[in-house]
N, C-alpha and C positions, 0 to 999 in steps of 0.2 A: 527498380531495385535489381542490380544484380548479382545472381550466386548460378554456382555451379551444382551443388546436393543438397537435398533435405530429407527431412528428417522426419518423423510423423509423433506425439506421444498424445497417449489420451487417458482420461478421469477412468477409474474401477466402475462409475455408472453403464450401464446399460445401452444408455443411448450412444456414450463416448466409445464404448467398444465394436456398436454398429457401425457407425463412422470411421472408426479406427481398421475396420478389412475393409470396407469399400474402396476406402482412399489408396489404401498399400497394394490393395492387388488392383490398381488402375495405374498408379504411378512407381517410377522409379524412385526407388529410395533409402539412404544408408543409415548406418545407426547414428546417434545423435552426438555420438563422442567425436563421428566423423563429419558429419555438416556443416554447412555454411547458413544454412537457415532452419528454424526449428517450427513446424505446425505444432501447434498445442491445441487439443479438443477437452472441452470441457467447459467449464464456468470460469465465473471471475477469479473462485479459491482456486483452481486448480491451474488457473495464468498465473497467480502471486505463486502458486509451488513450483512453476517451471520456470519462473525468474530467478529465482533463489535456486533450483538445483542446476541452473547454466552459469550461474552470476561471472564465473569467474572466465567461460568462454567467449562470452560478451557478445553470444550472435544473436543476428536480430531473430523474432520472434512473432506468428503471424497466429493471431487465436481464431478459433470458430466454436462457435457455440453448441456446446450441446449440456448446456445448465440451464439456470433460470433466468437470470438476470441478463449474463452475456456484456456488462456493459465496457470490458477490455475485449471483446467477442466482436470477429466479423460472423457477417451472416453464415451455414454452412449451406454449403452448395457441392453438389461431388464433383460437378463438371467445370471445366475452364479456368482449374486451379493455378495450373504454371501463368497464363495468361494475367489471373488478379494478382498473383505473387510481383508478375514481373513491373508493374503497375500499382505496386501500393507504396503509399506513404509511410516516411519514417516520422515516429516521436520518440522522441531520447527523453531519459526521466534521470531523476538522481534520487539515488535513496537517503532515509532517515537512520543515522547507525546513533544506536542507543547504546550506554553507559550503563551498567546500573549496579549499582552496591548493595549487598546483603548486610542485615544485622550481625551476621556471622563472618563478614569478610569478603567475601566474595563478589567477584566483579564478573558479570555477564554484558557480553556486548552483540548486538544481533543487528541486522540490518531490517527497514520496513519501505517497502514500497506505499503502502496508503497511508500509516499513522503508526503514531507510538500513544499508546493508551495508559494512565494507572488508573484501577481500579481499587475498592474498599474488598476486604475482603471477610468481612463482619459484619453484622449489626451495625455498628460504629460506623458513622461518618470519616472519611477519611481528612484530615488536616492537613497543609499540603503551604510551604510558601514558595515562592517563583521567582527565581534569578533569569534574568537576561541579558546577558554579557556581562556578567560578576554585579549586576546591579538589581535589588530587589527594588522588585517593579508590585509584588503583591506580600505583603507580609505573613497574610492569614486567609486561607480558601478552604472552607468548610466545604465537602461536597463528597458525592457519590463517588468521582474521578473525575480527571482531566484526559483534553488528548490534543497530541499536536500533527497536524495533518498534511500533506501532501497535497499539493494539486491535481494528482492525479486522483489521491481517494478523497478528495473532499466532499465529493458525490455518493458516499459510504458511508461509513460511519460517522464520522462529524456532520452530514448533513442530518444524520437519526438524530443528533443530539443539536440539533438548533444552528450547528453551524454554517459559515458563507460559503457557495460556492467559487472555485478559485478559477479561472481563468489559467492553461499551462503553462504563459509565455510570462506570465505577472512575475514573477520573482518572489513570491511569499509564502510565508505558512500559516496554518488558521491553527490558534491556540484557544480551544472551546471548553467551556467548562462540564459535565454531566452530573445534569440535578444541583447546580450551588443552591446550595444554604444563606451561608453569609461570605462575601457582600454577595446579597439577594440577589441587586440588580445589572450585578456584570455580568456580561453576555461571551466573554473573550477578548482578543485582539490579533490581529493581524500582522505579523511580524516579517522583516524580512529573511531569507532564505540563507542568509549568511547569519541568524541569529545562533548564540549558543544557550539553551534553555537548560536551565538547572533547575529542577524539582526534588526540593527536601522534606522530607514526611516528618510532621509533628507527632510527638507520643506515638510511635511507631509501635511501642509492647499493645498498648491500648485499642490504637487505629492501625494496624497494619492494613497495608498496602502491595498491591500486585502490579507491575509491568509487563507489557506485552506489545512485540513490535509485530505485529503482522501475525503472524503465530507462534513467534516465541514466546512465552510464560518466564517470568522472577519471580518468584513467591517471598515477603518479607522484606520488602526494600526498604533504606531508609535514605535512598539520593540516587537520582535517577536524571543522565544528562544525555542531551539529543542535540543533534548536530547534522544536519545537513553533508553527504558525503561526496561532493563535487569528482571525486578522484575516480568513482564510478558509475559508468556508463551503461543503462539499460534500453534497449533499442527495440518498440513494437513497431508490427506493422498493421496497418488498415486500410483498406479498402477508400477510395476517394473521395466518390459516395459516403463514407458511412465513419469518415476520421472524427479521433476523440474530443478533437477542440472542437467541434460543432456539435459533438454531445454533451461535452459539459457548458455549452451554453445554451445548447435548447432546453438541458434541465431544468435552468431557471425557470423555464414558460410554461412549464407542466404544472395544469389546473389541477 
């Protein structure tokens, strides 16, 4: 990998902020409007927050852990940074840019790196039928929510809710149900990555419904469509050792 400046940001934790002086007053480094490469410290939320507040600079981005999980996280180490920098592997991602229409009119559109989720936001079971590519493929899905997932986050949230893990180079999306009701025994499907999913919410006054791509929030939706955003390019980097595609397939192996 090469760049010429980097850049350092870290999580409001504690640990991210020890991290965050060690590393600056060791290496040289400019601010992040100026670099060519971004260290982010923190956790997995605070990689999806540096995705999304560079989206549009498009440099790549190299995380170190100083959360819990870490699983967009290389290890953090303070020594022989420019060394693993220069030496680490690229994976390029494309995000999920979400549609979504309010009862009220309103069109919110947000970008997700791991999933676009709807949620109930009631008592009530949320109703829910499913277009993909203008073809209803599900009439009627009683359930807590649905969510359609990334490869990269399929290790996340759809894997809490039952769903496959995706391999990055597959070409797919995993569309998982959370908690169906009725039909009881669908488990999802597997879609390809050029799919266009329309999500229409039934008796929406009754079962309202919430959207949410990564951390943006719709409150009240009643049609909600997700789309695969090819036109943009998100670029980590990782360590050789320790790249994503060998994590989300040792995930599978974990007793």
């Amino acid at each position: 990998m090469n760049f010429s400046s980097i850049a350092f940001v870290g999580a409001e934790t504690e640990a991210a902020k020890a991290g965050l002086g060690r590393l600056t007053s060791r290496y040289p480094h400019v601010s992040p409007d100026e670099a060519d490469l971004i260290v982010a410290l923190g956790g997995d939320g605070f990689m999806l927050e540096t995705l999304h507040r560079f989206i549009s600079r498009r440099v790549p981005i190299y995380g170190m852990n100083r959360g819990t999980v870490g699983f967009l996280m290389n290890t953090f180490r303070e020594h022989g940074l420019i060394e693993r920098l220069s030496r680490a592997q690229k994976v390029t991602l494309h995000p999920l840019r979400m549609r979504a229409r309010t009862g009220s009119g309103e069109v919110v559109e947000a970008l997700a790196m791991n999933e676009v989720s709807l949620l109930r936001e009631t008592r009530q079971a949320a109703k829910l039928r499913i277009r993909i590519d203008n073809k209803v493929r599900l009439e009627e899905l009683i359930c807590d929510g649905i969510l359609l997932s990334t490869p990269a986050g399929s290790t996340a949230y759809n894997l809490s809710a039952h769903g496959p893990i995706i391999p990055l180079g597959a070409g797919i999306t995993a569309l998982t149900p959370i908690s169906p009701f009725r039909p009881r025994r669908w488990r999802g499907a597997l879609l390809p990555h050029t799919a266009k999913v329309l999500f229409e919410i039934q008796e929406s006054d009754k079962r309202p419904v919430s959207a949410v791509a990564d951390y943006t929030e719709v409150r009240d939706v009643i049609e909600v469509e997700v789309t695969e955003d090819r036109s943009c390019d998100l670029t980590l980097l990782f360590d050789p050792e320790h790249n994503l595609e060998e994590r989300i397939i040792a995930e599978q192996f974990l007793q």
